[in-house]
C-alpha positions in Angstrom: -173.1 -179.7 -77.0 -173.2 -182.1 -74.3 -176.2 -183.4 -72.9 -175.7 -185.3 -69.0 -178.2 -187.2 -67.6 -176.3 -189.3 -65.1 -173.9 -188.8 -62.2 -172.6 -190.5 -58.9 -173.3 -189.9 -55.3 -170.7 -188.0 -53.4 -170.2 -190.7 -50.4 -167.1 -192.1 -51.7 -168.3 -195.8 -50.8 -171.6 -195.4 -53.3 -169.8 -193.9 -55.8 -168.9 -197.2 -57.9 -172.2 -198.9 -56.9 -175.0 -196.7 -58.0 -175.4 -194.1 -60.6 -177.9 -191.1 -60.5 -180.0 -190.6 -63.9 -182.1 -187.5 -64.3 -184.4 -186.5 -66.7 -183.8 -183.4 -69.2 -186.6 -181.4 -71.1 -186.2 -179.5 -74.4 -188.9 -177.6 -75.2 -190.0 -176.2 -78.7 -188.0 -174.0 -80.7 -184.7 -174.1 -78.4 -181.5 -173.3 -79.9 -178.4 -174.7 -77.8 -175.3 -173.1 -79.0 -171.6 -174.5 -79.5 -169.8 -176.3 -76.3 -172.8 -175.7 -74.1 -173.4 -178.4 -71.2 -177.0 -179.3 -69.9 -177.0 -181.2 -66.6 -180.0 -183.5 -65.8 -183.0 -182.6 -64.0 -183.3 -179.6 -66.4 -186.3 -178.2 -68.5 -185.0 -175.7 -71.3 -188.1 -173.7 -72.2 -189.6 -172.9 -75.5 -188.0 -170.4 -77.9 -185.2 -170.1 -75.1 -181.4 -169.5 -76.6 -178.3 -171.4 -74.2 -175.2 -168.8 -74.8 -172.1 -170.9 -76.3 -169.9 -172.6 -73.7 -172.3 -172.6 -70.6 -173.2 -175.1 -68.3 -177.0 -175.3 -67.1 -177.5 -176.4 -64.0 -180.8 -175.0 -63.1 -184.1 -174.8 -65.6 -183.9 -172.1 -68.2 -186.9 -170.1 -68.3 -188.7 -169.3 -71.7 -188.1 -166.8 -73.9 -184.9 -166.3 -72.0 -181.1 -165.9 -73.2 -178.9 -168.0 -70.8 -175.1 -168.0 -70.5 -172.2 -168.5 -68.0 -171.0 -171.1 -65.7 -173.1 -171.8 -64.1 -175.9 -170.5 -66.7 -177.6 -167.2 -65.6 -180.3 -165.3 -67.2 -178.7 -162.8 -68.9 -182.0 -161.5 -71.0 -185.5 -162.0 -72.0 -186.1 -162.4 -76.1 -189.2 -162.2 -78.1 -191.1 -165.1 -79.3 -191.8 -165.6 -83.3 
């Protein structure tokens, strides 16, 4: 799993001059599977499931299954 909270600005002159940071939420009872990518500026909701492999670029909603690239909701799930 890899978890990115910076990046660079597109305008080729700024790219080796600033760098963007963006926070990223994880909220209870989130299970992030194998090879998965979450990009900053994302909340994962409680009890949600990230499919292995994906990349999230948006927030996942709770009690969802997310996979793909970029990550879609593929399903709701039950909370415990």
């Amino acid at each position: 799993m890899s978890i990115i909270t910076t990046g660079h600005p597109l305008d080729p002159s700024q790219r080796r001059a600033v760098t963007l940071g963006k926070p990223i939420a994880i909220e209870r009872n989130v299970w992030i599977a194998a090879g998965a990518t979450v990009i900053g500026g994302v909340t994962v909701g409680e009890n949600a499931v990230v499919a292995a492999g994906s990349v999230v670029t948006r927030n996942v909603p709770p009690n969802t299954l997310v996979g793909g690239n970029p990550a879609q909701v593929i399903r709701s799930i039950g909370a415990d």
